[in-house]
Structures are given as C-alpha cells and as structure tokens.
N, C-alpha and C positions, 0 to 999 in steps of 0.2 A: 504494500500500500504506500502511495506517493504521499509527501508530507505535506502539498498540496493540498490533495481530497482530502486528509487528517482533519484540518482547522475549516475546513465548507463544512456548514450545516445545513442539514438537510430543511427546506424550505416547502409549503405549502403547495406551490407550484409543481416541485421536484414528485411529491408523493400522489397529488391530479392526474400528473403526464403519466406516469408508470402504473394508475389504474385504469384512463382511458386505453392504454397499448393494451392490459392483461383483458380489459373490456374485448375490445376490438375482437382478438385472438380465441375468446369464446362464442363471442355470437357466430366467428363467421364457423365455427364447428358447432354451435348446433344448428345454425340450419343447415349441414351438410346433411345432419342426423337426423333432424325433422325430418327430409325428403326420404330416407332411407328406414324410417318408424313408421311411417303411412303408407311406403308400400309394404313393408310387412306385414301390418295391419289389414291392410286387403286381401292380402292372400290369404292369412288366418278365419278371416271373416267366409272368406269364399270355401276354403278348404270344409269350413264347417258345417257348413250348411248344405255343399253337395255329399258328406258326411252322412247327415241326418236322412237326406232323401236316402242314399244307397240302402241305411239301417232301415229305415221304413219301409221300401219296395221288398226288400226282404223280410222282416215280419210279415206285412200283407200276406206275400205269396207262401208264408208257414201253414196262416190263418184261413186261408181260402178253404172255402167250404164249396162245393159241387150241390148248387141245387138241379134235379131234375122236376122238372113242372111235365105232367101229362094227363093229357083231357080224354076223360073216359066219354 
C-alpha cells in the first residue's frame, strides 16, 4: 500500500461510485437470469400439464367400461 492512499480518506462520493459499479454489475445479471427463469418456467408449466393429460387418458382407458345397448 502506497503512503499516498494511507493518508486519502475515504469520502462519500468514493463509497456512491463503488455501489453504483456493484449496482450496475447485478442488474445486468439478473436480467440475464430473469430471461432464463421464465423460460424454465414455461417448460415446467407445459411439461405438467401435458403430464396430467397422458395420466388421465390412461386412467380413462383402465376405467372404460363396455356398455352393450340391445333392443329386443
């Protein structure tokens, strides 16, 4: 450490600027990760639901009963 920055105090301005950079450097990662949370969310949304159809058309056709109707 230079004997320079020793005797600098750290000033108002100095601790702003280094949380707008640490600002800056998070927003622009999460909205990379927003974009990449919403499509995963779709797919899970989708996966489940053609999920639920596949299990239902399958109970159905367990449950299928054979009526024969005949007219005397």
């Amino acid at each position: 450490m230079s004997q320079a920055r020793a005797t600098r105090s750290v000033t108002r301005a100095d601790i702003e600027a280094k949380l707008r950079e640490i600002q800056g450097g998070a927003d622009a990662g999460a909205d990379a990760a927003k974009g990449a949370g919403l499509a995963a969310g779709i797919v899970v949304v989708v996966l489940a639901v053609v999920i639920a159809y596949l299990l239902g058309r399958r109970k159905g056709r367990k449950r299928r009963s054979i009526v024969e109707i005949r007219r005397i």
